[in-house]
N, C-alpha and C positions, 0 to 999 in steps of 0.2 A: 673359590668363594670371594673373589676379588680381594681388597685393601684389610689385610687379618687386621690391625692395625684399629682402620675407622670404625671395624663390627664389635674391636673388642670394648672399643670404648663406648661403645653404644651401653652393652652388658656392664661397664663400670658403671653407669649410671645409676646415677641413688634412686631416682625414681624409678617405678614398673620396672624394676630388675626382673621378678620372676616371669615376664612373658615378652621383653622385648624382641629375644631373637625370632620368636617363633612371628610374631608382625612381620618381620625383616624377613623371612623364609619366603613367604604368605606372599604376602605385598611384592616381592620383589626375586628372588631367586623363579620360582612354580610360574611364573607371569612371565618369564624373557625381558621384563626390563631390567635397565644395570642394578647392577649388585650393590650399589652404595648410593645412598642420600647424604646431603649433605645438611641433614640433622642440627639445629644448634645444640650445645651444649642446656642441659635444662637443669636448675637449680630453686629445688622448691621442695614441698607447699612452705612457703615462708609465713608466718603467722602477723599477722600485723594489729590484730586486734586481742584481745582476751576477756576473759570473765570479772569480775562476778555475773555481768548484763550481759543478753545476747545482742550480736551485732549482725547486721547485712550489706549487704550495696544496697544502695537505695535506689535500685532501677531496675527493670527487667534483664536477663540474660542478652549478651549483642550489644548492649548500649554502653557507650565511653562512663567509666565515672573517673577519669582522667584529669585534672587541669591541663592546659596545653604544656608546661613544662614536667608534668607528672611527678610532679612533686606530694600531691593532696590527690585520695579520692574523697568520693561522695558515699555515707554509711549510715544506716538509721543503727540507733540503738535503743535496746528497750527491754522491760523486765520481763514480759513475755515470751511463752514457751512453748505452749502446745495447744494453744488453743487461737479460734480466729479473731482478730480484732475487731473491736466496735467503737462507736465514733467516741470513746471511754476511755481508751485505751489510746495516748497520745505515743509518739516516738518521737522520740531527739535525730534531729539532720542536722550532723557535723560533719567535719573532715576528718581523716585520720592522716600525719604527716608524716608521709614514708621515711623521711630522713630520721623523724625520732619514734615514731609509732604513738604517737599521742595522739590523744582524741578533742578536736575542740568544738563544744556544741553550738550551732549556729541558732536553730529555729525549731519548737513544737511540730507536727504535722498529724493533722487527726483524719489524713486522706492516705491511707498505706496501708498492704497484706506483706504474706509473708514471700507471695511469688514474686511481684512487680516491686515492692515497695513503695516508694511514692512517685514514681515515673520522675526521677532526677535526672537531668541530663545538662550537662554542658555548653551551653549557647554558643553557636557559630559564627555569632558576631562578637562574641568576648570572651573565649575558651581559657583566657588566664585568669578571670575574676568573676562571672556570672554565670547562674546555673537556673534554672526554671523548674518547680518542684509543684504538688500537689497536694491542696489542703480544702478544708471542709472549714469557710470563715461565714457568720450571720447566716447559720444553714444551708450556705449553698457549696457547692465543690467550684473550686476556681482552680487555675495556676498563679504562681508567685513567680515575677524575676527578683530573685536576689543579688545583688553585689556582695561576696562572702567577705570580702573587707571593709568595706564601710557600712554595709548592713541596712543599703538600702533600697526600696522594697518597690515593687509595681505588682499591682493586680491585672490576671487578666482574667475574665468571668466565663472561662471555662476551662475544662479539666484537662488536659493532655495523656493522651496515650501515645505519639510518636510527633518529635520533632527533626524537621528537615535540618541536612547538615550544613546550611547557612545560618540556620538562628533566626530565619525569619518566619517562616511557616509551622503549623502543626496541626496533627489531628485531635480530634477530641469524639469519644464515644460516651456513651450514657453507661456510668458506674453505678448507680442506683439500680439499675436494668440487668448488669451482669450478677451483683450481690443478690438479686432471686435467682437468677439463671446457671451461675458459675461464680458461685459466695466468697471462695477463695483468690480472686482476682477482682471484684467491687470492693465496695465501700461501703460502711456504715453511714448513716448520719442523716440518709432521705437528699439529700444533697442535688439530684433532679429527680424531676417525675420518669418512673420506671416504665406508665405506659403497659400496665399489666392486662389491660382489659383489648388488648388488640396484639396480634402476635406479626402481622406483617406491618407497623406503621408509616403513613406516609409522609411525616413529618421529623423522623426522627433515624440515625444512623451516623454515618461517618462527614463531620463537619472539617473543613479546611479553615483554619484560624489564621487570621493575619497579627502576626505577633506585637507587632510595631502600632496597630491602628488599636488591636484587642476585640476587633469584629469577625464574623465567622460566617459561612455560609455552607447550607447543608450540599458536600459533596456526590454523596449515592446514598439513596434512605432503603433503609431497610426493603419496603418493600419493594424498589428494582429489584432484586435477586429472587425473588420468588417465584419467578419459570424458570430457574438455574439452579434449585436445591430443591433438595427431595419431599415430600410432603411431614406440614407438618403437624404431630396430632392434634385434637381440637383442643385439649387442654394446656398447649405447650404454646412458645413465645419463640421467636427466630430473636438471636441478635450476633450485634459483632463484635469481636476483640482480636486482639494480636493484631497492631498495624504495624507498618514500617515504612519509611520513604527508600526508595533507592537511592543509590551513591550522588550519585548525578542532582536529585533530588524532583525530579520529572513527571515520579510513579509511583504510587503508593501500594501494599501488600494489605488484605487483612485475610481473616478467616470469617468468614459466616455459619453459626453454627445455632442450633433448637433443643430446646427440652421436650421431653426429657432423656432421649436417645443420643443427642449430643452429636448426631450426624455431622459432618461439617464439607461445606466445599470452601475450596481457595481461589480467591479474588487477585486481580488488581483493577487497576484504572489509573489514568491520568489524571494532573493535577489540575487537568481544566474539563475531568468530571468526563470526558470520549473516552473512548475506548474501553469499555466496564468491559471484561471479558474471566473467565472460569480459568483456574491454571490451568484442571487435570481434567480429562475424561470421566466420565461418570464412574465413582467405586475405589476411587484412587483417593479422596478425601484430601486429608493434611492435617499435620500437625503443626511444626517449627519449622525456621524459617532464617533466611540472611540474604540480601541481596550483595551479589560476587560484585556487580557493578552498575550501570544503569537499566542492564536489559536484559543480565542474569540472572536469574532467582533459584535456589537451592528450599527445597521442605522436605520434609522431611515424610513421607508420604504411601499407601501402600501399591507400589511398582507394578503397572499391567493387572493391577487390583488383586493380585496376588502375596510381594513376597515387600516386609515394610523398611525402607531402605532412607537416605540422603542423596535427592534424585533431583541433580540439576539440570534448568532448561533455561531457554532465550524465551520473553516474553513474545506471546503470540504466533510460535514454531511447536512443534511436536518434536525438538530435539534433547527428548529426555534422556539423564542418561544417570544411571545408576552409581554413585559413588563408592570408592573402597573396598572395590573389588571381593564384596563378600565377607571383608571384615566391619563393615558397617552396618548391617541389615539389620537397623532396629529403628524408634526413635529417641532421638536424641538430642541435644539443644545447640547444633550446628553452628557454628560462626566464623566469619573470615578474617585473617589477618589484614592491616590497613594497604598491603601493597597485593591481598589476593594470590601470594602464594600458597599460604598454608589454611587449614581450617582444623580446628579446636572443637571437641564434643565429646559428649558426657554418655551416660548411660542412666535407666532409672535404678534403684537395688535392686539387685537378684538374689535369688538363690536363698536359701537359710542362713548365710553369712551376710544379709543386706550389704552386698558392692557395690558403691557405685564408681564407674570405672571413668577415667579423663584419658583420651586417644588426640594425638595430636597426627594431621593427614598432609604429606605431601601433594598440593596439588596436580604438581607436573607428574610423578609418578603414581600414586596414589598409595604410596609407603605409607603405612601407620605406626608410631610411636607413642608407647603406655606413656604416661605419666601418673599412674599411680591407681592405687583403690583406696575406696574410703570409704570407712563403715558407717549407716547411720540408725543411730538405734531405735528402737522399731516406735519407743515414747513419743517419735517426733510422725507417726501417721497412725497414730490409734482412735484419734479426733476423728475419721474423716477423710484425714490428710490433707485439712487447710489448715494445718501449720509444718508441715513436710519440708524438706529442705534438700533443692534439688541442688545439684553444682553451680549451673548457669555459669558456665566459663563467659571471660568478659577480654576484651584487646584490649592493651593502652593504645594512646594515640600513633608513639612509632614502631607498635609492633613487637617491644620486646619484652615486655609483660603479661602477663595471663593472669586473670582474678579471678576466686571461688567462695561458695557460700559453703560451710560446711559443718557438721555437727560431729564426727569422727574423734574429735577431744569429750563429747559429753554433752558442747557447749553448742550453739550457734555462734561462729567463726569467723573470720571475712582472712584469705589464703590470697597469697600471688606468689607466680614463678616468674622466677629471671631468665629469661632466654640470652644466651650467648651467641650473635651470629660469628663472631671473630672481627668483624671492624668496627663493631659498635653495639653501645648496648645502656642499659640503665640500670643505677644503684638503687633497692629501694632499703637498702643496708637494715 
């Protein structure tokens, strides 16, 4: 059984004790690769937030709410619980300060759900002090850069759904358009024209924003993909959401998807608008999503349109290839660690005991380690399910923290784990 030793301390592990060895069997004994990973030590769910008010990260799952010393994430709070928000219903975006767990409010935001939040995100040109957030100001939806210390402010007049990791680009989509389409990820407020009366339009889809000038020009509209997705009915609207830039920041990801079937195919293209091309083969769809680095892309997706897995490939190659060896075959809210060895994912609840399970995956091996289940009570998807509360694991910047959304106290939560590599690591005490 190799190092009794490294397996037993896998099993002392506070977290996922009841199933970690049988991963470790699975993953690595039954497969012929070695018998031991070299695992960090994992210490969690650490609570960082509490009640009375529910809390979140204020960004989609994948995205840093990190400052670069990781000191301070990024978390909305707000009294809301199970139901979807309207431009009515404002949130606080504050920081919450790992050193003491305080929470300090920075700014209102009447542009946030309960998936995405207000797409917060960390700027790559000032990762210690400025973050870029989403609001609904004089009717319209804009982005804000904030300075979180002096609190001072720039408009830019459109909305972001994904920022490149320089800080100088971004994308923006039509949230107005998804709130008919996909209500739990838009926005209240009318904030753009949704564009209801045309379901492929040619003016309207994935804008490349220049941060710095605050101008944008449209990337790939909507109706390019329409000899690339399946038909859609007369009464339904194509649109797009889930974008992401790659590592590199070169390539952009989204999903294209229609009502009312919600069919979806997987995009990318370049950031100079060549190369538009399909991830998957027709049938294969997509859901989530992470680029491993500038030219790898991991979705989560169903496999030879069969069996639905975390199925990484090279853009522009048919080098797919099924991740976790059979213990991933679901989807999931996949993510990478900032140096690409490991990847973090969730599960949605199962079963009559609503679990939802956190697996953490050796890339080189493709070893899986539990870190935990968590229950979410069934009040938080009786709406609908736009006000649901998935995990959405999140990286800090060097890799040795994990963040979760979580209602398992009763509460909507905001959780991180301490990862131990043994030469380094971070306090969030």
């Amino acid at each position: 059984m190799g190092n009794p030793t490294r397996s037993l301390h896998w099993l002392l592990n506070p977290v996922g004790l009841a199933f970690c060895f049988a991963s470790f069997v699975i993953a690595g004994l039954e497969t012929g690769e070695p018998d031991t990973v070299e695992f960090p030590n994992v210490t969690g769910p650490i609570a960082v937030t509490s009640g009375p008010r529910e809390h979140l990260f204020a960004s989609y799952y994948g995205i840093n709410s990190w400052d670069s010393a990781q000191r301070y994430v990024t978390v909305l709070e707000t009294e809301l619980r199970y139901r979807l928000p309207t431009e009515n219903d404002p949130a606080v975006l504050g920081l919450v300060d790992l050193h003491t767990k305080s929470f300090t409010p920075l700014v209102e935001t009447r542009a946030w759900n309960f998936q995405q939040g207000c797409m917060a995100h960390w700027l790559g040109t000032a990762p210690d002090r400025k973050i870029i957030y989403n609001d609904l100001i004089d009717g319209r939806f804009v982005a804000v850069i904030l300075d979180v210390f002096t609190q001072e402010k720039r408009i830019i007049p459109f909305p972001v759904s994904a920022v490149s990791p320089d800080g100088k680009k971004a994308i923006s989509i039509n949230f107005s358009r998804l709130r008919l389409t996909r209500p739990d990820y838009g926005y209240g407020g009318g904030g753009q024209n949704p564009r209801i009366d045309v379901a492929f339009p040619e003016d309207d889809g994935l804008f490349l924003v220049d941060l710095e000038s605050g101008k944008a020009e449209l990337l790939v509209s909507i109706a390019q993909v329409k000899q690339q997705v399946p038909d859609v009915p007369e009464d339904g609207l194509e649109y797009f959401n889930h974008t992401l830039f790659s590592r590199d920041g070169t390539k952009v990801f989204w999903l294209a998807r229609a009502t009312p079937q919600r069919n979806t195919t997987a995009f990318t293209v370049n950031c100079d608008g060549t190369d538009l091309q399909p991830s998957f083969p027709p049938g294969w769809g997509g859901s989530h999503f992470d680029w491993l680095d500038g030219d790898r892309l991991m979705i989560t997706a169903k496999y030879e349109a069969k069996v639905y897995g975390h199925v990484l490939f090279t853009v522009g190659q048919k080098d797919y290839k099924r991740r976790g060896k059979g213990l991933l075959d679901y989807d999931g809210h996949g993510t990478f660690s900032p140096d690409g060895r490991w990847m973090v994912t969730d599960t949605y609840p199962r079963n009559k005991l609503r679990e939802q399970k956190l697996y953490l995956m050796d890339m080189q091996t493709e070893a899986v380690l539990p870190l935990g289940r968590y229950i979410e009570p069934a009040e938080f998807r009786e709406t609908g399910g736009e006000a649901r509360c998935d995990l959405h694991p999140r990286w800090s910047p060097r890799g040795d923290l994990i963040g979760i959304n979580s209602t398992f106290s009763g509460s909507r939560q905001v959780y991180i784990f301490r990862l131990d590599f043994g030469k380094r690591g971070s306090d969030p005490r």
